[in-house]
N, C-alpha and C positions, 0 to 999 in steps of 0.2 A: 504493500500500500504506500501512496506517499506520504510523503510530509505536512504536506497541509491537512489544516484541519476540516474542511469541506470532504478531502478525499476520505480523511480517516470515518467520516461520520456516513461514510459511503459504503465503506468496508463494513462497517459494523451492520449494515441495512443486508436486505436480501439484492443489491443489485451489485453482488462479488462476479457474476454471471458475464452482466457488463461491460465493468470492468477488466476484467481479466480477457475479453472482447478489445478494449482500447488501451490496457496497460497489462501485458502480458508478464508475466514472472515467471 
């Protein structure tokens, strides 16, 4: 997850799906 606090409040959501879609790790 990033840094930011936007992202991290993202990660904790159900849209890791997403994410992991535009920020792959």
């Amino acid at each position: 997850c990033a840094s930011r606090n936007d992202m991290l409040e993202a990660c904790n959501s159900k849209n890791l799906d997403a994410l992991q879609k535009e920020f792959p790790l």
